[in-house]
N, C-alpha and C positions, 0 to 999 in steps of 0.2 A: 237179558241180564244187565245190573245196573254197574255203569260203570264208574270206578271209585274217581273223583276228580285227581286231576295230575296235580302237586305241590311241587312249591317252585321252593328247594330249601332257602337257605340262610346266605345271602354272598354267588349264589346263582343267580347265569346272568341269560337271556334270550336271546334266540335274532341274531341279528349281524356283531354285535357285541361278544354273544357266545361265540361267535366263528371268528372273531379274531384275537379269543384268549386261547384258542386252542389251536397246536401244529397243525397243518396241512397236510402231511402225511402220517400214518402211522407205522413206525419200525418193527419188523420182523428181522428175525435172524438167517431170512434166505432172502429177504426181498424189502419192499414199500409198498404198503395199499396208500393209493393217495386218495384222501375223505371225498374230492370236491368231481374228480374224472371217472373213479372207480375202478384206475387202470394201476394193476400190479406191476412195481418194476423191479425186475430180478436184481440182486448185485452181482457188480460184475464177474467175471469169469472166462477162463480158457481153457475148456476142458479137454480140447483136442489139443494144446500144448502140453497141460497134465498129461495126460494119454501117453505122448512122446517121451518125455522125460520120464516117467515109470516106464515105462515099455521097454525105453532102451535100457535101464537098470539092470531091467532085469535078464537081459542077455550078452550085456557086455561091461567088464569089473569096472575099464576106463569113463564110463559113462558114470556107472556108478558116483565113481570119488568125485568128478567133477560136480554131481547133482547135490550130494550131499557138502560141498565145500560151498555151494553156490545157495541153497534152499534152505527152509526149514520146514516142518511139516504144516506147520499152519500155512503156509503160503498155497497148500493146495484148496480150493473150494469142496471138489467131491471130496466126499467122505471114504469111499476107496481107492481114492491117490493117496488120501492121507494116508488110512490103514496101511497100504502096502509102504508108503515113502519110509515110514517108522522101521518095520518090517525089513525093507534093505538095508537102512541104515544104519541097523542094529548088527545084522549079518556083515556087513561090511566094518563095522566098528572091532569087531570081534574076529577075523579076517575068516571067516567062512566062506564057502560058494554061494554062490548067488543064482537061482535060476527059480522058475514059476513050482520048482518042489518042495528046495528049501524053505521055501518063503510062505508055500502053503503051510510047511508043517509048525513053521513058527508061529503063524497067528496060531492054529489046531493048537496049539498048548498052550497062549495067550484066553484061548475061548472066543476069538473073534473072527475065525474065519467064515462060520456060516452066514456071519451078517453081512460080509460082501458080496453074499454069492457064490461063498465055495472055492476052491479049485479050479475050474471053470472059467470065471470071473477071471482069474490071475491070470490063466495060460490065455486069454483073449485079449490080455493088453497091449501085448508086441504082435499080435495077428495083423496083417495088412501095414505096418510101419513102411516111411523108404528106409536107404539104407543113411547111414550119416554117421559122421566120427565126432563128431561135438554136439550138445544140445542145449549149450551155449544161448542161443537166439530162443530156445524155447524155454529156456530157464529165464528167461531177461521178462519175456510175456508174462509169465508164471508170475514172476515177482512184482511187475508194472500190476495188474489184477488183485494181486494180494491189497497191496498199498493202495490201492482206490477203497477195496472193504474197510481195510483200517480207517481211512481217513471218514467214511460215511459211519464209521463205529464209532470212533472218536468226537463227531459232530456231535453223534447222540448220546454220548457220556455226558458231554461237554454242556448241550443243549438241557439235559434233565437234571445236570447240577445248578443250571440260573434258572430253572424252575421252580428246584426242590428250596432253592437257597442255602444252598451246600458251600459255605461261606462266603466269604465277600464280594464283592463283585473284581477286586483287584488279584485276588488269590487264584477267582477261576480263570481270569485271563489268564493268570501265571500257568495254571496248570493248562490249558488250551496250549499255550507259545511253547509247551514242554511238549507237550507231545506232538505237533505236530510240527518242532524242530526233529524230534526223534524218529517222524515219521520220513525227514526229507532227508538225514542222512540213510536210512534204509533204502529210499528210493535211489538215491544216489550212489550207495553202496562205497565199496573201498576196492582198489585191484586186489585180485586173492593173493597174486607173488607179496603184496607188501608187508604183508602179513607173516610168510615164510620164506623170504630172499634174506637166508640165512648169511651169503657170500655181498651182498650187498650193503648191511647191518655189518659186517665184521668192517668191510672196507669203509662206512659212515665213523665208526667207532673209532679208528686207526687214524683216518684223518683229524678228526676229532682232540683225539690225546697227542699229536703231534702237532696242532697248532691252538694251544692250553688258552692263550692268551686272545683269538678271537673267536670263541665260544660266547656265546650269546647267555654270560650271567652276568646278575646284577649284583655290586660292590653292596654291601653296607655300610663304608664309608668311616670304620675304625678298622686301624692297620692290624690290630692283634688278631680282631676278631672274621679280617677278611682272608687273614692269612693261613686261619684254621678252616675254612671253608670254604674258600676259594670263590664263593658269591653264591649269590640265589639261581639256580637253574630253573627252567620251564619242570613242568608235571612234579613239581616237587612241595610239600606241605613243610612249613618251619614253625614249631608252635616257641613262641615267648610268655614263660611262667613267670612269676613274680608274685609278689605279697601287697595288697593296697599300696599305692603312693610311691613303690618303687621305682618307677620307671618306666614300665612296660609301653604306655601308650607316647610318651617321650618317644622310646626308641623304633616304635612303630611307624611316627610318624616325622621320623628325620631319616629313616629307608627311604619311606616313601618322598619326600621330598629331594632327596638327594638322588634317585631314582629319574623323576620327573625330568631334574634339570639335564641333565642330558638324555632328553627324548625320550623317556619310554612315560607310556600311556599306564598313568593306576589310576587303579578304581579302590578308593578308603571309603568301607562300611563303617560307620562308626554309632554304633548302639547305646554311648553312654555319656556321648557329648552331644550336644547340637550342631551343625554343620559352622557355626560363628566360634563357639570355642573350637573348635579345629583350626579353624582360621587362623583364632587367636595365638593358638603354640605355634603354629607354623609361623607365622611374621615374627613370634619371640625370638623363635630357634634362629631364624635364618638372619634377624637385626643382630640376636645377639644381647638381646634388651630385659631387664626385669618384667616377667610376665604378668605380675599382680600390678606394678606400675601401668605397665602398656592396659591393661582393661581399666583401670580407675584412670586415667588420663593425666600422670604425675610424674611423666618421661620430661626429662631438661631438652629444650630445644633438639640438640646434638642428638639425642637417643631418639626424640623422635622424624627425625631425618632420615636416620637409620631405618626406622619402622615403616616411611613411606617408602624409601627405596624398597625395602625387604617386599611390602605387600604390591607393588608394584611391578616386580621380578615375579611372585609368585602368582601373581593373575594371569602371566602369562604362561605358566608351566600347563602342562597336557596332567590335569588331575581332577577326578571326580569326586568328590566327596558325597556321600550320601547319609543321611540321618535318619533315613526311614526308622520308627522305634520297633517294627517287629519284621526280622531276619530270617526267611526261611532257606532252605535249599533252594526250592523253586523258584522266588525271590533273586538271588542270588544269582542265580545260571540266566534269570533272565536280565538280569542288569547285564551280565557278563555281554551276552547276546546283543543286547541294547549297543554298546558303546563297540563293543567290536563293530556292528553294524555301520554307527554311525562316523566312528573314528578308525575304519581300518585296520584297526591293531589293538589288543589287549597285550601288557606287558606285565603286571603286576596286579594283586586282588590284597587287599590287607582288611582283615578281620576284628574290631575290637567290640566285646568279644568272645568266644567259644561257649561259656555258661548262660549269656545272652539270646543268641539263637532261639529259634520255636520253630518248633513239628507243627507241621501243617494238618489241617482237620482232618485228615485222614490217616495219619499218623496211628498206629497200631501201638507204640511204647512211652505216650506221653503219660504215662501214671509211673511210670519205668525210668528215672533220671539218667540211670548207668546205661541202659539200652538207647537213651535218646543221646547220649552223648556219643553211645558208639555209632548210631546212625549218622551223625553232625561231621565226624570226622573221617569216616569212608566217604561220605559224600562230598568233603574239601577234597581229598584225594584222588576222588574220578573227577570234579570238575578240575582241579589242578594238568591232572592227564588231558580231559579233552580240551582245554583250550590250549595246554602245553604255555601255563604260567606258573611262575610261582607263588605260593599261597602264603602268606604269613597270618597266621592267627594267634589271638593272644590269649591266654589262659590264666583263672585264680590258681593260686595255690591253697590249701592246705594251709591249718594252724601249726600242722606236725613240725614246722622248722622250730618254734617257739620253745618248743619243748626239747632242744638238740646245745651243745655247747659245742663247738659254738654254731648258731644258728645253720647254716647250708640247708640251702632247699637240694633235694636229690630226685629220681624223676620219679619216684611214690608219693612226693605230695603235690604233684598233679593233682584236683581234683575229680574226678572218675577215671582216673587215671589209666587205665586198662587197655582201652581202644586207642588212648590220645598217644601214648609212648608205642603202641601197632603202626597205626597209622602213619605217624612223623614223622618224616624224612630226615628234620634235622629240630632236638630242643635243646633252646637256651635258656638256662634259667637266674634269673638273676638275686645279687646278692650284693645287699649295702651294707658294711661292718658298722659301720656310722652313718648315722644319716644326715648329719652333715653337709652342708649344700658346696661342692665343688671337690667333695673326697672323694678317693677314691675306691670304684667298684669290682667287682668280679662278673664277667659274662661267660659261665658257667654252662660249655657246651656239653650236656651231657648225653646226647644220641647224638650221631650223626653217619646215617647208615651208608656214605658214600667217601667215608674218611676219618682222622682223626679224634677221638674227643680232648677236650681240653680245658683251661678258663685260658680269657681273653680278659685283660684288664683294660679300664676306662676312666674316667673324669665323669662323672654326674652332675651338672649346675642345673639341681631343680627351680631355680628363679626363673632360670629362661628355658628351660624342658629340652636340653640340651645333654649329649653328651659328645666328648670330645678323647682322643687319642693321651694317653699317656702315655708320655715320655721319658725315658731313662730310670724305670723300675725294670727291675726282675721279674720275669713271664715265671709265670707257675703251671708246668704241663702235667696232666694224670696220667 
């Protein structure tokens, strides 16, 4: 029979060329055939510590609660650890008995007990076990095994998105340093009491409120407005609304400098200046100086003294500015990560801002603005919580004030408002009667789920992107 010739398509390569466009191994969901040895290698696994850990479940409740505070079902390999781990832990969640009856009859009405084997199968798990009060050290294996799969899964997540070119190549780093940070706090775990040392939490809290004043938050640096908030705390989101040219990135970025100078470490995202105009308000704010002046170079001697002092002082503050133009979550967590790494300490993250943001290519609700913004500010939320900073991110408003007498923005003209007033720990929104360069403002706390709401009044001098404390007006409380 004649044999048709082989064609070598379009962009196909031969030879040693072909074997070094292609992995080494190929991925299976139990194992690796490696192309070049022929020799299959299982992923890892502890089935005789599984074994233990359901075994003991299922003949003793304390084992039980321990397994399920300490595991999840995926951490088991076999499929019948899983089956049954689901199985007790439902019964146990539900506080039912627990024994190889129970547990059969529950899968029997799942529809999934004949695929483990039946009855049988169950009552053979704790067959031949020793005896033991903890299975502590075989949960610790279980979960060492687990986190080895994930991380050979995650390779190949990771591996078949810079093939597919599943975007950038900075993006999949980002998403690679996410997950295989999330793979090392897993590995790492947390002690289970810290979680439920309810008598420990009470006595943290108590010490806590009894000594106000050395609590670890950060001033914002006007007396009205610190005094209705009492500072920025760790795990906490503070969103700043405003209308264009109000204020907002002013007041953003004199926290944050005022922050810096006594030691703490921020990190300012800034998505709608350049890393130089950031610069530029900061040496304004901090000389004190006309800030159109300071960039056109028309400061009198005297001012610009001032300005070399100011940027002199501020080169040496602990602060990051970053101008990367496109802002994601992922982004985000990994600057965080970055600079805690490198500097020990994150103290502050400042956002400008919130409508700027972008969902990353795999973002399920980028056609969705209102779902992507409620993603955007859950997600400041849990980064606020895990690194236990506080968040400041700044927000458009809404034309809806224009159309109010008198104007007051209120927290419905947030724009996507929904999520961002969920979310917010604490919003300010601000309010200029005049815009007037040195009149004065309202900083308009209208959430603040840990205390007070209020207005704080201030001094605005947009020359120098500054604002400052007023003195000897009347406070107007809601």
């Amino acid at each position: 029979m004649h044999k048709a010739p082989h064609v070598i398509k379009k962009n196909q390569m031969v030879g040693s060329r072909a074997r070094n466009r292609i992995p080494r191994a190929t991925q299976y969901p139990y194992g690796r055939f490696d192309i070049e040895t022929g020799a299959v290698n299982m992923l890892p696994s502890a089935i005789d510590a599984e074994r233990a850990v359901v075994g003991g479940m299922l003949v003793d409740r304390r084992i039980a609660a321990e397994a399920v505070e300490l595991l999840n079902a995926d951490d088991f390999y076999s499929h019948i650890h899983q089956t049954v781990f689901k199985a007790v832990a439902a019964l146990f969640s539900a506080n039912r008995p627990i024994d190889p009856i129970t547990v059969s009859e529950t899968l029997r009405s799942e529809g999934t007990l004949s695929g483990i084997g039946g009855t049988t199968a169950i009552s053979n798990l704790p067959f031949g076990l020793p005896f033991f009060d903890s299975i502590g050290e075989y949960a610790r294996i279980v979960r060492e095994k687990s986190v080895l799969r994930q991380i050979i899964r995650a390779g190949g997540v990771i591996q078949n998105a810079a093939f597919a070119e599943d975007g950038t190549a900075v993006e999949i780093l980002e998403r690679a340093a996410t997950e295989l940070q999330d793979l090392t706090e897993r590995a790492v775990g947390r002690p289970t009491d810290a979680a439920f040392d309810i008598s420990r939490l009470a006595a943290e809290s108590l010490e806590a409120a009894e000594s106000f004043d050395k609590r670890k938050l950060i001033r914002i640096g006007l007396k009205d407005l610190d005094r209705l908030l009492g500072g920025l705390e760790g795990g906490t989101v503070t969103i700043i609304g405003a209308r264009p040219s109000a204020g907002k990135t002013a007041l953003a970025t004199q926290v944050s400098l005022d922050a810096a100078k006594i030691g703490n470490v921020v990190l300012l995202n800034s998505l709608e200046m350049s890393g130089r105009q950031c610069m530029d308000r900061l040496i304004a704010s901090e000389a004190r100086v006309n800030l159109q002046d300071f960039r056109s170079g028309n400061l009198s001697p005297v001012h610009k003294g001032k300005a070399q002092e100011a940027a002199a002082t501020i080169g040496r503050l602990p602060i990051v500015i970053d101008d990367g133009p496109e802002l994601t979550l992922a982004t985000l967590k990994s600057r965080c990560r970055r600079i805690r790494a490198k500097r020990r300490r994150l103290d502050l993250v400042v956002v400008d801002y919130l409508q700027l943001m972008r969902s990353d290519g795999r973002a399920s609700h980028q056609d969705n603005r209102r779902l992507e913004i409620e993603m955007f500010t859950r997600g400041l939320k849990l980064l606020a919580m895990e690194f236990d900073v506080p968040v400041v991110c700044l927000s458009q408003l809404s034309r809806a004030p224009e159309n109010r007498r008198p104007p007051k923005p209120i927290l419905s003209d947030l724009r996507e408002s929904g999520s961002i007033e969920q979310d917010a720990d604490v919003v300010i929104l601000i309010y200029r009667p005049d815009q007037a360069d040195g009149n004065a403002l309202e900083l308009i706390v209208a959430k603040h789920r840990n205390g007070p709401t209020g207005v704080a009044q201030a001094h605005f001098l947009a020359t120098s992107a500054r604002f400052e404390d007023l003195r000897g007006r009347n406070r107007e409380w809601l």
